[in-house]
C-alpha positions in Angstrom: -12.3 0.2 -50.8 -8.8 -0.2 -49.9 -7.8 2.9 -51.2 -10.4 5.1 -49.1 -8.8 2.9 -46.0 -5.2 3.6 -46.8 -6.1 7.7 -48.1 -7.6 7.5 -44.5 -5.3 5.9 -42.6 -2.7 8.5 -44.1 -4.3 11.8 -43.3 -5.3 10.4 -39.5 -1.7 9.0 -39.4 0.0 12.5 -40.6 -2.1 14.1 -38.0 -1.8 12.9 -35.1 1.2 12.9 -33.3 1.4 11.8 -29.7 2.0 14.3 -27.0 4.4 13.8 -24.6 4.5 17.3 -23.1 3.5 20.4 -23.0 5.3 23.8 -21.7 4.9 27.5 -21.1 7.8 29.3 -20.2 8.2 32.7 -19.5 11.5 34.2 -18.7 13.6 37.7 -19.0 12.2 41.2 -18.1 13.3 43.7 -15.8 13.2 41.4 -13.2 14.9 38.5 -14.5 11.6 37.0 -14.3 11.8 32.9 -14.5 8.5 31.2 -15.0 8.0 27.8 -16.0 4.7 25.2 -16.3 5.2 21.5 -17.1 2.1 19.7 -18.3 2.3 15.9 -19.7 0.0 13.1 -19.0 0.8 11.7 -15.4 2.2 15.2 -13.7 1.9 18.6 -14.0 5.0 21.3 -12.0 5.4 24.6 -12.3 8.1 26.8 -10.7 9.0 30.7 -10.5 11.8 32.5 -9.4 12.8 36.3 -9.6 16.6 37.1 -10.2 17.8 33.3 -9.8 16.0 32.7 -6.6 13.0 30.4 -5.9 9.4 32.0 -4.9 7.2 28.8 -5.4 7.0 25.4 -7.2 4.1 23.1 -7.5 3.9 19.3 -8.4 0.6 17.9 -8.9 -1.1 14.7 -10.9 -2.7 15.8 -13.9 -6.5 14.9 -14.3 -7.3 12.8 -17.7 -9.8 15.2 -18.3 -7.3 17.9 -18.5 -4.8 16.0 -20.2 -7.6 15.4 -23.2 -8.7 18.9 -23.4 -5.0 20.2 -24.2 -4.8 17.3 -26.9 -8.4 18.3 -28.1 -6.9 22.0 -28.8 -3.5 21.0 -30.0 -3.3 21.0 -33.4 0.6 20.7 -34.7 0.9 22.7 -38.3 -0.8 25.6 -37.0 1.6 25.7 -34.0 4.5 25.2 -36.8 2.9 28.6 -38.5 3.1 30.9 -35.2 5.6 33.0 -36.0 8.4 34.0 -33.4 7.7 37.4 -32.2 9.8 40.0 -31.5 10.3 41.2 -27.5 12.4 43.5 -25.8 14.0 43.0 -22.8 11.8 44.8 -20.8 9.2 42.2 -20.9 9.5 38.7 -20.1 10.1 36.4 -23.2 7.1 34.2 -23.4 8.1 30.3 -25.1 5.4 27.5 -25.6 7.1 23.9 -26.2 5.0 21.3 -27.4 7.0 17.4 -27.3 5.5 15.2 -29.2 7.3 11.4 -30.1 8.8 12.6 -33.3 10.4 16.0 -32.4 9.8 19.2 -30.1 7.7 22.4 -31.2 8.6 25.7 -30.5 7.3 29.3 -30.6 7.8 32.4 -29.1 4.1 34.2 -29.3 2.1 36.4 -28.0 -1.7 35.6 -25.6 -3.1 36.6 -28.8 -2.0 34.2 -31.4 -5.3 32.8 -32.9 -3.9 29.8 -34.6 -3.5 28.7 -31.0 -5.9 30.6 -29.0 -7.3 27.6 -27.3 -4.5 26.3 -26.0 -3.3 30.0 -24.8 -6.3 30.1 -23.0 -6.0 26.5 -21.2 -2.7 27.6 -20.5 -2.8 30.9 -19.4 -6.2 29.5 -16.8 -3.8 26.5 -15.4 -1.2 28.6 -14.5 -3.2 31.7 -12.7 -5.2 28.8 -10.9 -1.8 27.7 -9.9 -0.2 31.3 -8.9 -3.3 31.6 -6.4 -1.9 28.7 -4.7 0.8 30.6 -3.5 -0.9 33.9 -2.4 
């Protein structure tokens, strides 16, 4: 019996790291494109400029519904297997950051990354729902 507790407590333990934060970044391009969105558990701020200067930022609470569904879709070794892509500086460079208590995870990647579909998706929603502010 203790064995099936501490086999338990191992793989649940190995598994799941705290998130702090989580980020999408895009940057680069043509137009020097700067485009960044914040999410952790109390806020979330985005921001976007074009060639250095400021267009629109946002600052808002996170909802704990919100918060749980990016945890739900987060799962850490198949973020570690994204592998970086290749861009060009035409396009804008496009970085996910995910900040958990023991270190910070990084990938450039493409929308269609399917280890991490789910999270591209929540992402990629948050932050059109957040451009719309602005128009």
């Amino acid at each position: 019996m203790r064995l099936i507790v501490l086999v338990l407590f191992t793989i649940f333990s190995s598994q799941s790291e705290q998130i702090n934060k989580v980020s999408l970044l895009y940057k680069g391009g043509e137009n020097n494109i700067y485009e960044k969105l914040d999410i952790s558990e109390d806020s979330i701020i985005y921001e976007s400029k074009i060639q250095g200067k400021k267009i629109f930022s946002c600052h808002e609470k996170t909802k704990p519904e919100f918060w749980d569904s990016i945890n739900r879709v987060i799962n850490i070794s198949n973020f570690d297997k994204v592998k970086i892509r290749p861009h060009s500086n035409e396009f804008p460079i496009r970085i996910i950051t995910i900040e958990t208590q023991k270190k910070s995870h990084k990938a450039v990647v493409g929308s269609q990354d399917m280890l991490i579909k789910d999270l591209n998706k929540i992402l990629e929603q948050k932050i059109e729902q957040i451009r719309k502010k602005k128009r």
